[in-house]
N, C-alpha and C positions, 0 to 999 in steps of 0.2 A: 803194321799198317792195317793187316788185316783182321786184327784184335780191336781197330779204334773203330773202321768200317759197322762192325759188329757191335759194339757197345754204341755206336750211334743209331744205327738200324733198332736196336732193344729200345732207347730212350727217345726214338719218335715214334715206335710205335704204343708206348709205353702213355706217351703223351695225346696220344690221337685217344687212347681210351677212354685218357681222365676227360678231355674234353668233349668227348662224345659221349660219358654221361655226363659231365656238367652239363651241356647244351638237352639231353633227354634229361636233364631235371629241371632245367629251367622249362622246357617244353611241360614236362608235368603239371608244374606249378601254375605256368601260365593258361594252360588248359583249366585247371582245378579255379583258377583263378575267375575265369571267365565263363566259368559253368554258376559257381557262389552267384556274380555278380551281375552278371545277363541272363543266363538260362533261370537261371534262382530266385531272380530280383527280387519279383513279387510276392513269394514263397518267404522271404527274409525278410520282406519290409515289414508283413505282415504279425511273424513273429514277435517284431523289434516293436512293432504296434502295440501286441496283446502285453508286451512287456512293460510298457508305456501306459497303454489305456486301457481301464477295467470299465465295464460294460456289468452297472447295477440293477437291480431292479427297486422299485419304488414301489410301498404299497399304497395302494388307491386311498382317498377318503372315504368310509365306510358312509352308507347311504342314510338319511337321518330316517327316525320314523317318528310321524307326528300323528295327534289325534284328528276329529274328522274335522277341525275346522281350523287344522295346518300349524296349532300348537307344540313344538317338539316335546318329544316323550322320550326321547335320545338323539344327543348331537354329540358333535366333535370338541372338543378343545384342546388347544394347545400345550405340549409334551417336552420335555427335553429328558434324552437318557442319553448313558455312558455305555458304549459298545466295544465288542473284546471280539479281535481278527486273531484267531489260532494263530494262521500260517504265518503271520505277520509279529508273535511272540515269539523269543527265546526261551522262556522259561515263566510258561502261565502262575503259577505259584507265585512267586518272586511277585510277576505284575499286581495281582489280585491284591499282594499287601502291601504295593506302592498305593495303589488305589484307595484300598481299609482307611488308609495313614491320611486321606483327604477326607472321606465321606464315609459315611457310618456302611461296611459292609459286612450282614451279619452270616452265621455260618451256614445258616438252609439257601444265601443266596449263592454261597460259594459253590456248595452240593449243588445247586443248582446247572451253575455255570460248567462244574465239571461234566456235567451229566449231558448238557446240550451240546457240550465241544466233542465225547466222544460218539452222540448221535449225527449228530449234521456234519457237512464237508467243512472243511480247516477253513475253505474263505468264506465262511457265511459268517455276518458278525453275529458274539450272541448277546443279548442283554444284559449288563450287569445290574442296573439298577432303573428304574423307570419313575418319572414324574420328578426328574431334581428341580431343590430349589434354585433362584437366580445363583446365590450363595457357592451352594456344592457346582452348580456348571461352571461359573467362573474360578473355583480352584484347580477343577479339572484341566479347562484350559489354560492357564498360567504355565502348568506344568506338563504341558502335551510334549516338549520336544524330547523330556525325558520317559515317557511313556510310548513307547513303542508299540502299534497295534489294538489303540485306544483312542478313541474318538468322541465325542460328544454328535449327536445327532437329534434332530428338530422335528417331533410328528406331533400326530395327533392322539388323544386319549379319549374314550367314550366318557359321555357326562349323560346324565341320570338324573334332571329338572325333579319330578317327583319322588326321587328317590325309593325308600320303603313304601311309601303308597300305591306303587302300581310294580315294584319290583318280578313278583308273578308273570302277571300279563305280560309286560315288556322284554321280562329274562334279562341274560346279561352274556357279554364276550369274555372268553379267555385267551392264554395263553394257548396255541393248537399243540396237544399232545402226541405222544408216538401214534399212536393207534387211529389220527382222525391223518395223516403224513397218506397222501395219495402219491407220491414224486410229482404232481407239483410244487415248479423250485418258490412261488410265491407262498408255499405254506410254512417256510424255513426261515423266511425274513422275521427278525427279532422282533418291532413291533407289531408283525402281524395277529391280527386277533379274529377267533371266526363264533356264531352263535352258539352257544351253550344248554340255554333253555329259552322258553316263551318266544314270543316275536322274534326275538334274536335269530333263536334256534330255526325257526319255521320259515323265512326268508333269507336266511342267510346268503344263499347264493346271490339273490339277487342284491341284497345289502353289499357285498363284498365290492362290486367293481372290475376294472379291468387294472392290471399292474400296469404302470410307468416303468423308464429306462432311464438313467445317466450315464452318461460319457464323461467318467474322467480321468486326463493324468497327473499319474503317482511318480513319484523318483524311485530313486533304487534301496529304499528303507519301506516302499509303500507306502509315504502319504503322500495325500490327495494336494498336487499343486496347484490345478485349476479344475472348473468344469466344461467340459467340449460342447457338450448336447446336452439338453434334458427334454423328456416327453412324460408328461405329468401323466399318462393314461385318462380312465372316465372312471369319476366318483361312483358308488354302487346309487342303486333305485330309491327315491324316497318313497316309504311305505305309509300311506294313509290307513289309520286304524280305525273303527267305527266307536272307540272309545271318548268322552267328553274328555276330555282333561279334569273339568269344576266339579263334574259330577264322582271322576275316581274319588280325587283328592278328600270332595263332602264327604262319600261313604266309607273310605279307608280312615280318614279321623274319626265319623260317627264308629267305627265296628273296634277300633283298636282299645277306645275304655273297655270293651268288653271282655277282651284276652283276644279267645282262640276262633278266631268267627271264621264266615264263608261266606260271601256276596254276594250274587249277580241281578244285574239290572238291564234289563231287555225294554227296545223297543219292538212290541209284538208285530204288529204285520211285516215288518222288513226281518225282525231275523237278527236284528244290528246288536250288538251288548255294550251297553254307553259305560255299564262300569262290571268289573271281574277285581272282588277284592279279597285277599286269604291273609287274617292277622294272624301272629305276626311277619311280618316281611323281614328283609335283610337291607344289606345297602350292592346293589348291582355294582354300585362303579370298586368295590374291594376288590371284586373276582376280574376286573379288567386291570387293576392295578399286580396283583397277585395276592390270596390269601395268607395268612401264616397258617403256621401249623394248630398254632394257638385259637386263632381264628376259625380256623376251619372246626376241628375237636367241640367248641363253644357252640357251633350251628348246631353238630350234632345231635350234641344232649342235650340242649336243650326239650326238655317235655312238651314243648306248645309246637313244636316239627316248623321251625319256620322257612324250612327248605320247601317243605311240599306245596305245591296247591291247590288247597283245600277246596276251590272250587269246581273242578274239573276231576282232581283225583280221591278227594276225600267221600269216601263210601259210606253213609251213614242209615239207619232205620229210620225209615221218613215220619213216622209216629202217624199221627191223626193227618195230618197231610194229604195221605193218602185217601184219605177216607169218599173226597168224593171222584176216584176213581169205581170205588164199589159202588158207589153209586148210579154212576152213569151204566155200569156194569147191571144193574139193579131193572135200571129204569128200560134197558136194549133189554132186558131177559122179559119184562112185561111185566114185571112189580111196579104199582101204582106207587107213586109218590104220596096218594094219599094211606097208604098201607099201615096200619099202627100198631105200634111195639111198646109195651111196656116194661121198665129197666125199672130194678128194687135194688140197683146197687151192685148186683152181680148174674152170672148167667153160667147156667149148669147146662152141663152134656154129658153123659155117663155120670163116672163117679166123679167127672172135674170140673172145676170151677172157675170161672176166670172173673176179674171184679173189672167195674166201670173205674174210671178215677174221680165220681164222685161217689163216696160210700155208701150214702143214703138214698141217692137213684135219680132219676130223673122223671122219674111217672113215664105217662103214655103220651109218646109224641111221633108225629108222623115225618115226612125226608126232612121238610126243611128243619122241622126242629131238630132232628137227629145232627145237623150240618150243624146248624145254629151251637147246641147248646155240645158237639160231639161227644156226642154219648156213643160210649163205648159197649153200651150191651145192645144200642139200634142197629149198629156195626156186626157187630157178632154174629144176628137173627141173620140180616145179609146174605153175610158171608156163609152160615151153613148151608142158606139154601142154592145161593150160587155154587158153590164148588170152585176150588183153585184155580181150576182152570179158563173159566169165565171171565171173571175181574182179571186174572192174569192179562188177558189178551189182550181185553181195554188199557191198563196199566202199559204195555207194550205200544199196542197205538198211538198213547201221548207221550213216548220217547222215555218209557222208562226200564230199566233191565238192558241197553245196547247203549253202546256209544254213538254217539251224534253229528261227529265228525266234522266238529269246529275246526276251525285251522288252527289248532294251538299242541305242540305236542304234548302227552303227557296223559290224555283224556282216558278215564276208567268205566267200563261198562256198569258198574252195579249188578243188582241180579233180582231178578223176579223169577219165583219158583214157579213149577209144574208140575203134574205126577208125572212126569217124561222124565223131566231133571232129575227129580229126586230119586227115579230107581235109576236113572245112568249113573246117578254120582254116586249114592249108598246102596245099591243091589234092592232097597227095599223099599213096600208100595206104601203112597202118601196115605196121608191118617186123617179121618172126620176131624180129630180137633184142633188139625193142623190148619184147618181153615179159619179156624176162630181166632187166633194172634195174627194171622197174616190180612185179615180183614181190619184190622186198625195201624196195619203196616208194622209191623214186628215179624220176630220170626227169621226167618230166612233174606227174608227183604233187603236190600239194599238201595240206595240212588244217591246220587250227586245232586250237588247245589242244581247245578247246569240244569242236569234232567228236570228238577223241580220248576225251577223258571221257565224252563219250556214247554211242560205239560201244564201250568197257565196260560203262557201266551196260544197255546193251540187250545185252551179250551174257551178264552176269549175273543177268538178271529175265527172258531171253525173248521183252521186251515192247520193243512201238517208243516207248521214252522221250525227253518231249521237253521239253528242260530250260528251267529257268521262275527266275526273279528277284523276281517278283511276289508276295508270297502272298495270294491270293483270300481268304483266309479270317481275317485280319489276324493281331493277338500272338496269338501261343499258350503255355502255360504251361509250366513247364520238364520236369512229367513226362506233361506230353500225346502221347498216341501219337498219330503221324501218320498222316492221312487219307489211303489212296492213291488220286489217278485213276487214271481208267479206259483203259488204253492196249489200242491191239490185240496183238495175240501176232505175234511176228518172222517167222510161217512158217519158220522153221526148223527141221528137227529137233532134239528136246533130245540126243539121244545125240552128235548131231554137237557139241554147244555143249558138253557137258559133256566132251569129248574135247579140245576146242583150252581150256578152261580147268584141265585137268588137267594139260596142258601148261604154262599160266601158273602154277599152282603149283609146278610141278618148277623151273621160272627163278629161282625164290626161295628154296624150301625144302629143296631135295635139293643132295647135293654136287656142282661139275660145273654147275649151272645159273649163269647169267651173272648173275644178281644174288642168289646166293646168301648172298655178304659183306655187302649191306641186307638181309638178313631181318628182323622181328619177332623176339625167341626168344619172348615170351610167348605160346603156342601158342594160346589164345582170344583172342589178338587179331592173327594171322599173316597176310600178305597173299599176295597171288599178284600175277603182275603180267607185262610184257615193255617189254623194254628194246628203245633206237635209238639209231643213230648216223648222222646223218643227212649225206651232203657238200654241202658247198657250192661244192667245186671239182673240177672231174676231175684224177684222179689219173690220168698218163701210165703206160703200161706199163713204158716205161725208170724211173720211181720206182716200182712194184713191186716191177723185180730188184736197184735197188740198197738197196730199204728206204724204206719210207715214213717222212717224218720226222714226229717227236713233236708234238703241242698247241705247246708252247712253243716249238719252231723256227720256224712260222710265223707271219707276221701274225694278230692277232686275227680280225681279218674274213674270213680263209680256213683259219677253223679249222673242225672239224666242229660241227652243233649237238647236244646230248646230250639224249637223253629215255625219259621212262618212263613206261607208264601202269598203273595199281593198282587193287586192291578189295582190302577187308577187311570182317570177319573170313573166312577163307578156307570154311571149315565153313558159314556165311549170310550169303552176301556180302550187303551194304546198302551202303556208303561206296566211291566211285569216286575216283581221284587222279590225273591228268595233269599232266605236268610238263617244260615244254619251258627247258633254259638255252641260252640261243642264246650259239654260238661254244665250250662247254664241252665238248666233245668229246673225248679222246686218240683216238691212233690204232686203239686197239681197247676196247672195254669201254665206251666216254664214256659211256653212258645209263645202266648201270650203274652205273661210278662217282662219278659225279656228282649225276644227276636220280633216281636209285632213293631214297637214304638220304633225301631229301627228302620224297618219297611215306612213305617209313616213318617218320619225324617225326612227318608230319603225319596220318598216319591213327592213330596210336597215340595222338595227344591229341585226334581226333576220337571216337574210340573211349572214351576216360577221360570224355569229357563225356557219353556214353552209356551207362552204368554198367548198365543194364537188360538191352544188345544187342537193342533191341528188334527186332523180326522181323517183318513182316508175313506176313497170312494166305497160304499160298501156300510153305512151308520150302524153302529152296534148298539146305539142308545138304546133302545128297545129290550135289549137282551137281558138288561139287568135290571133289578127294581128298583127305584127312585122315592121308595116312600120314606119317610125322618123319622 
């Protein structure tokens, strides 16, 4: 009895145990339970949310930019690409040649694709392929439920109205590279595109916008069931540019028969550049689509550099251009315009020589015919007796040797020497007849298109003009008179100015002047102007006496470069023209012959779109000489 006692006592207390943890585990549980689901709630709903709904970003419409009278020069249009979710493949390989197997995917896209999946986070889509046809999107889509992590998605793509005609100027967007990756997540999104070069590049920020959001959910494969929310963000800034459209488009057709040219076309009291044109160009909208490798290699070598821009960075010997910098340099030192030199062809100093480029001379002629006929041994006289350093200054004055600091990146200073320069740079002191090639702009010399146009329009207004791409003041309307800033006065005297430009008229207008064959004849709309020829290799003294050979005898690349710089109307001047054809040279005349009729092209249809001749306050008729 006392054994059952006992084995009863064992098996209730045996039984109190089990149930007093079963009851501490169901207390467990139900604690654990109501911690999950009250304490937690929100904390879980939220998870079950992020699991549910992915929160995208959207890239803005990039901002257009149009010329000054609201013309696009770059817009948007409509995109479809195929995009690739890492996290959301099993086995990217595999996909990529599910893909291949609909639409052409070639192998630098693949490399591509591998390259940006192991850059960027697993959920950023990356691009496989951009710009498909109707064709390729709807096979994509037919077959999405077997593609996993592959989506068709709807932007925008940059478009490029003038294409190669204003390629330069305008620039173009890419694809954002490792190195431009700030951790903003909007620089990660596959169609995003940011400025590269030209306009692109130099507003970019403001082009760009503010990124957009979507709200959508995904099942448990990750795609997108519905969309919750969308907030399109703000388009980037339309950028007005002070460029014509008519007038690019006239000058990049006029300069491209020519090959390798360099443009620029100024309106002088504002400062505005209606046209910036460097042949040959490329096509901008390639570099937003993605180049090939093929593509890219081809820009390269190509010999005529259709990457650069030739106006702003291309550095060249301004030739006789220059000349009436020494001039004005001449006329501030107190050499009388009417001072007279006679040229036989050539001009000695010690035991060296330097020749005119006309061989048999020009006889004895005083500034303006020096300008007029550029004689290169009136030049010489000059320059010995000024000294480097002299004309250098002036030449600095009208913006030449320093960057200008246009709003366009890429701008190259040029160089105008000094005896300062030259013992900083070579340890050793400038030389007497170092003056004498640099006084017809050779030598050491350098400038840009830009500079040349500008040290016109400042030598035709007076004022230190300082040329602008921007217009502050957005579209303006087509019979809007233009607003001039407020520039300072050249310090120059006007009698001096209107002397070396009375000479730039005779170059054109009178018989005997070197580019008198490119005149205007329509007398209200006549330019004035000075022509160059610039070398690009020395010419030995033994090819002097036996005859320097023609353009055509030599290689292209050691041919001279041709050039000419202009205003019009010659009565009130307003419109500037520089015109550099690199390698278009002859052996005498090349600026004339070649780059002058260009300048007069192009100012005679700049002029037609001006039917008013508007004039600002301030008449410069006076300045120039008006005789036929």
């Amino acid at each position: 009895m006392q054994r059952d006692n006992r084995r009863l006592k064992l098996l209730t207390r045996r039984a109190a145990l089990v149930a007093g943890g079963q009851v501490l585990l169901l207390a467990t549980l139900a604690g654990r339970l109501y911690y999950l689901q009250i304490v937690e709630a929100d904390k879980y709903a939220t998870l079950a949310d992020e699991n549910r709904i992915n929160l995208r970003l959207l890239a803005p419409p990039r901002g257009r930019i149009v010329d000054r009278f609201g013309v696009p020069l770059a817009a948007n249009r409509q995109n479809y690409r195929v995009s690739l979710i890492a996290d959301q493949v099993a086995d990217v390989d595999a996909t990529l040649d599910a893909v291949a197997s609909l639409i052409p995917l070639s192998g630098s896209d693949r490399r591509r694709v591998m390259r940006e999946i192991k850059s960027k986070h697993s959920f950023v889509p990356v691009a496989l392929r951009e710009n498909l046809s109707w064709d390729e999107m709807a096979r994509i889509e037919v077959n999405a439920p077997e593609l996993a992590g592959i989506s068709i998605e709807q932007g925008l793509t940059r478009d490029y109205p003038l294409g190669d005609m204003a390629s330069h100027v305008i620039g173009y967007v890419a694809a954002v590279a490792e190195k431009d990756l700030t951790g903003d997540p909007i620089l990660e999104l596959p169609d995003f595109r940011i400025g590269k070069n030209g306009a692109e590049k130099q507003h970019d920020l403001d082009l760009r916008g503010n990124a957009g959001t979507s709200q959508v959910e995904v099942n448990a494969f990750g795609r997108v069931v519905r969309e919750i929310s969308r907030d399109e963000g703000s388009p980037g800034q339309e950028i007005a540019l002070s460029l014509d459209a008519e007038i690019q488009q006239f000058a990049a057709q006029r300069c491209i028969a020519e090959g390798s040219v360099a443009c620029v076309v100024m309106d002088a009291p504002t400062g505005e550049v209606l046209a910036m044109v460097s042949t040959p160009g490329y096509d901008p909208a390639a570099f937003s689509a993605g180049l090939t490798s093929a593509m890219w290699n081809e820009l390269l070598r190509d010999p005529l550099n259709p990457l650069s821009n030739k106006a702003i960075s291309g550095t060249y010997a301004p030739g006789s251009t220059f000349k009436p910098m020494v001039a004005l340099a001449a006329l501030e030192f107190g050499i009388s315009p009417e001072t007279r030199v006679t040229c036989p062809g050539h001009f000695q100093l010690g035991d060296s020589v330097w020749h005119c480029w006309r061989k048999q001379g020009h006889g004895t002629l005083d500034m303006r015919g020096g300008i007029k006929n550029s004689c290169d041994v009136y030049f010489y006289e000059m320059a010995r007796r000024l000294g480097i350093d002299r004309f250098a200054a002036m030449a600095k004055r009208f913006g030449l040797g320093a960057t200008l600091g246009i709003d366009m990146p890429g701008e190259k200073a040029g160089l105008i020497p000094t005896r300062d320069w030259k013992l900083a740079t070579f340890g050793i002191p400038w030389q007497p007849g170092e003056n004498i090639s640099c006084g017809i702009g050779q030598s050491y010399i350098t400038t840009t298109p830009l500079q040349l146009a500008t040290m016109v329009a400042r030598l035709v207004t007076g004022k230190g003009i300082v040329p602008r791409l921007t217009r502050d003041a957005g579209i303006m309307k087509p019979d809007q008179v233009l607003a001039e800033p407020v520039f300072a006065a050249m310090g120059v005297a006007q009698k001096d100015i209107n002397i070396v430009l009375d000479g730039m008229y005779a170059v054109v207008n009178e018989p005997g002047g070197t580019a008198y064959a490119a005149r205007i004849k329509e007398p209200t709309m006549a330019m004035g102007g000075k022509s160059g020829t610039s070398q690009v290799r020395h010419i030995t003294q033994a090819e002097h006496e036996r005859g320097v050979l023609k353009a055509k005898q030599v290689p292209w690349l050691e041919r001279d470069h041709a050039l000419f710089v202009s205003f019009a109307p010659v009565g009130a001047p307003r419109y500037v023209c520089a015109v550099v054809v690199e390698h278009g040279g002859e052996s005498a005349g090349g600026g004339s012959a070649v780059a002058a009729p260009i300048c007069a092209d192009i100012l005679v249809e700049v002029q037609k779109r001006d039917p008013g001749r508007r004039v600002p306050g301030g008449q410069v008729a006076d300045r120039v000489s008006t005789r036929s």
